[in-house]
Structure formats: C-alpha cells, structure tokens
N, C-alpha and C positions, 0 to 999 in steps of 0.2 A: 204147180209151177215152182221152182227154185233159180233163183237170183244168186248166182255166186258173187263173182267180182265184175269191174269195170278197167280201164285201160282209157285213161283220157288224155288230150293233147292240153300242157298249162296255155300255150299261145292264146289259146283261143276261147278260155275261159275268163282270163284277164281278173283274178282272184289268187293271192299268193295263200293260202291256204281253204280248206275244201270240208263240209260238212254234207256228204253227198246222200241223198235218198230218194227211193224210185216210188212213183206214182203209178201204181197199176189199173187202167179204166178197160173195163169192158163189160159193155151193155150198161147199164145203168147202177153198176160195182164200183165203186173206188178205192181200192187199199191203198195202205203208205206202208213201205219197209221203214226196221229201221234207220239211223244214222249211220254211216259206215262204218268202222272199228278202227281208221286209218286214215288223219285228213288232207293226207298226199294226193294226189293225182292217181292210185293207183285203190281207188275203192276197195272194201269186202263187205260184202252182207252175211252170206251162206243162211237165206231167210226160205224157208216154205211157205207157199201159199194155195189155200183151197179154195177154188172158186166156182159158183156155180154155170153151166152152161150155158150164154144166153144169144150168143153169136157167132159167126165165125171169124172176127177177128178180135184183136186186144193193142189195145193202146200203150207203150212203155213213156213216160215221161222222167226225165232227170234233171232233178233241183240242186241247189244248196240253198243249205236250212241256215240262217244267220241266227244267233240267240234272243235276240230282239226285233231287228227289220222284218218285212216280209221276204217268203222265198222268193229266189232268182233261179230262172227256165236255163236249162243250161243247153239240152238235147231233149229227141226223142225220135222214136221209130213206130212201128206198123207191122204186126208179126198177125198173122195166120193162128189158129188154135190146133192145130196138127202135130200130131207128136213130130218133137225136134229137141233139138240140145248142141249148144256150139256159141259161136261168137256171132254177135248182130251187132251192126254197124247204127252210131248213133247221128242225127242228122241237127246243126241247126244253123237255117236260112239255104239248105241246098247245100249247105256242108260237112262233111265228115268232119267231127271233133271226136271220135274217139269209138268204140267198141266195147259191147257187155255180152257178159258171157252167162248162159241161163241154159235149163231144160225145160219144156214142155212135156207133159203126157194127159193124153183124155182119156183116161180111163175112170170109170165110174167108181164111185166111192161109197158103198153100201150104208144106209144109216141106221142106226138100233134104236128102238122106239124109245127105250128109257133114255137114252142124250137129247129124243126132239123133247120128249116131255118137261126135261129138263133146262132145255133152251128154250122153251114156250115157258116155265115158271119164272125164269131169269129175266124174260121181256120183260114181261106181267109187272113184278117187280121193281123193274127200273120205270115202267109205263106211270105204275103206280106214287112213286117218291118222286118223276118228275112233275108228276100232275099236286102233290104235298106243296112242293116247292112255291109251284104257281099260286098255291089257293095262301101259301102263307105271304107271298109277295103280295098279292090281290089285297089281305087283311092290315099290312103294317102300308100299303100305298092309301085304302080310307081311314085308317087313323091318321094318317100324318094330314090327309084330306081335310077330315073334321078338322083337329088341330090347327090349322090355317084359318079357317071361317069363324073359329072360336077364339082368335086370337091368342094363340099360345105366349107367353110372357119370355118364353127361352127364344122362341125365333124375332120377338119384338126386341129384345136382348141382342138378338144377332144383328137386326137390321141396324139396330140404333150403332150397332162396334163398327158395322159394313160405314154407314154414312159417315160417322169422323173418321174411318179411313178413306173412304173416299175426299172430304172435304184436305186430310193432309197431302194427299197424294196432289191433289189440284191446286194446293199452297205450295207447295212442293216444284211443282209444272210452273207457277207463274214466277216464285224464284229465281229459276233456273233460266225461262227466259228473260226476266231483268239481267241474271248475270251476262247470257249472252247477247244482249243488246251494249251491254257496257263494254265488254272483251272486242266489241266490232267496234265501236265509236274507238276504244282506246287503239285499235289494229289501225282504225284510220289514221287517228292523231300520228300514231307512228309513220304509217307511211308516207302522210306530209312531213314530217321533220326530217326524214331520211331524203327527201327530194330537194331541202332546202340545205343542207349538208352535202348533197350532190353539188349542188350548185355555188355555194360556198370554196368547196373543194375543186371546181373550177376555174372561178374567181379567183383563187390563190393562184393554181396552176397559171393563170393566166398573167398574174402581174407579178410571177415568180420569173418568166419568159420577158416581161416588158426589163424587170430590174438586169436581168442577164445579159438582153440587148443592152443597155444602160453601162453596165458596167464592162461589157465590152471595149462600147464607143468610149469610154471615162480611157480606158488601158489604152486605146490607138491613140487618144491626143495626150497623153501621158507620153507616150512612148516617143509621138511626133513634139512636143516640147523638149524631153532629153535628146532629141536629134537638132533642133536647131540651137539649147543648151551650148551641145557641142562645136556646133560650127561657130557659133559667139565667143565662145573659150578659145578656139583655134584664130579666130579673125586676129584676136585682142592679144594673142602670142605673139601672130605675126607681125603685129603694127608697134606689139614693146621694142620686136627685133630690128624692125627698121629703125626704132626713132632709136635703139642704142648703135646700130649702124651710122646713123647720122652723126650722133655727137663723137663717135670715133672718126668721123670722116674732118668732122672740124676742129679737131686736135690735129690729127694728120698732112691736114691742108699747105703747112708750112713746108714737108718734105713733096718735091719732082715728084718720084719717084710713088709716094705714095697717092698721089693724086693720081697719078694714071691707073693706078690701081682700083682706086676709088672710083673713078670714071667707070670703070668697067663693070663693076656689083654693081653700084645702083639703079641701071636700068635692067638688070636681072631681076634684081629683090621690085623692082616696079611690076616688071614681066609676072611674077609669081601674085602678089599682091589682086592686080587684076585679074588673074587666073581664077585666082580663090572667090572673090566677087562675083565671076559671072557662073560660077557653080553652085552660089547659094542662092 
C-alpha cells in the first residue's frame, strides 16, 4: 500500500497549521505514517506499507500530530483491499473535508527464510531486554521497599524538608488571608466614606440652590428698593418745584398780570403733583 498525498479543506479543520499522519488499521495491524513533509493543507507522505492479509477491508484514519497535546481525528474513510489506486474521499461527521490519494495492490510478497530467522532473532532480542528492564525495575522497586521499613535517613531527610515546607506554605496561606481580610474591612471603610461624601456633596448642592434662591430674593428687593429710591427722589424734585413756584408766586403777586398767570400753573403743578401720588 502507498499513501501519496492528501488535498484537505482549512474550513473544516479549524487548525491554521497542519502536522498531518495516517493511521492504517486492518484486522488487528495498526501502522502510523510518517508526519507529512508540508504542514499546509496540502499533505505528502509518498510512504510504502506492507501489510499482512487479514480481511477484506482497511480502515484509513487522519490526525494531526500536535508536539505535546494528544492527536486530534481530523477524517477518515473505508477502502476495500482490491487492487485500486486514485483519490478516496475523506469523511468527518457525514462530511467530505477533503481527499487522499493512494494505491492498493494484493499481491503476494514471497519471504526468504534467512529475513524470518532474522526477524524471529530480532524479536527474541527486544523480548529479552524488555523482560532485563522489568526484572531491573522489580530489583530498585524492593530496595527502595526495604529502604522505607528500615528507615532510610535520606527519605527521613526529605520528609523532615517536605513538612517545614509544608508548615511555610500554610504560614504563608494564613498570611495571606489576614491580608485579605484587612483589604475587605479597609474596601468597606472606603465605601462608607464614599457614601458619606456622597451625601455631603449633596448637602452642599443643596444649600448651594437654597443660597441662590437667597440671593436671588436679596437682588428683586434690592432692585424693588432702587425702584421706589426713585420715585422718592422724583416726588421730593417735584415738591422742591412747587414750593420754588410758590415763593415766585408771592413775589409776583403784586403784578395783575402776573397773578392771572399764576392762577393758571398752580392748579396744573397740583394736577401733576396728584398724578404722581396716585402712581406710586
């Protein structure tokens, strides 16, 4: 089986860059290609794989590989074991995201005795240095065993470092809520003073409006004093004017002439007199 390339849709992978590799299952086989060579939308592998007979279908699945996280399922499809080669459409949730392109061929693949001997000594091998592994794992898990029961002085060492770190970390914890107990009492204090400065700042507003009213009324009877001011200053003109009317009148008195004259102002200058009276 050969895996060329892929053709993916970005939409629909919702990943701005791409670490693409195919998961091949069939029957009870699992391969992994490599990484792609290209971490665009547009895969390559160009990977061979030999697999043995064990079904008539194969499973394609497509990841991305993150460096850290676990993979994420990107697609996959359902292919037949029948010689084929061309583009398969990849599916995920019922959707086409994209298309890979690969050959199939079943054709049998001869094996020469001395490769199985040699992939039977290679098992053997890894069988053997994984079962080493085990047995040295097994040997440093009961020393470290005994070492516990017998009290080792290095772990008594560590427990004694563990517990004054624990004891500062919980000095540390009780600290920390004294401060934020203090930071809330002080949060309150403030926002009592701030409602009391509210309030304040009302109270001003408020007998800033009464003084305003105040000094309104102050300016209308200010204004209404220079108005009757005036008419006292106009009364006391008019009453200088009569009484120097008069004593021209009794100068005059000796001339005819002047007296008819005089007869005639003085019940004008009276007329006007009353006029002005009954207007203030």
């Amino acid at each position: 089986m050969n895996i060329y390339e892929a053709q993916l849709d970005p939409t629909h992978c919702g990943l701005s860059k791409l670490n693409a590799q195919v998961i091949i299952i069939h029957g009870n086989i699992e391969l992994l290609s490599n990484v792609a060579q290209t971490s665009d939308f547009l895969p390559k592998w160009n990977q061979t794989f030999h697999l043995e007979s064990q079904s008539q279908t194969l499973e394609l699945k497509l990841i991305h590989k993150p460096l850290l996280l676990r993979e994420i399922p990107l697609a996959s499809c359902t292919l037949t074991t029948m010689t084929q080669s061309g583009w398969v459409h990849l599916y995920k949730s019922n959707e086409k995201i994209g298309s890979l392109r690969l050959s199939i061929s079943s054709e049998s693949i001869p094996l020469d005795p001395d490769e199985i001997s040699d992939l039977y000594q290679k098992k053997v091998f890894e069988v053997q240095t994984i079962k080493s592994k085990l047995n040295s794992y097994k040997l440093q898990y009961e020393s470290e065993k005994t070492d516990k029961k017998a009290g080792n002085p290095k772990i008594e060492e560590l427990m004694s470092a563990l517990k004054i770190e624990q004891d500062l970390y919980l000095k540390l914890v009780r600290e920390v809520n004294e401060k934020k107990s203090s930071l809330k009492e002080q949060e309150e204090e403030i926002l009592i003073e701030k409602e009391r400065i509210a309030k304040a700042k009302e109270e001003l507003r408020k007998e800033e409006c009464r003084v305003l009213r105040e000094q309104k009324l102050l300016q209308e009877d200010f204004e209404g004093l220079l108005t009757v001011k005036n008419k006292l200053s106009l009364k006391e003109r008019i009453l200088k004017g009569y009484h120097r009317n008069s004593k021209s009148e009794g100068k005059s008195a000796q001339s005819p002439v002047n007296r008819g004259k005089t007869s005639l102002a003085i019940p004008c200058l009276s007329a006007y007199v009353s006029y002005s009276n009954s207007n203030k």
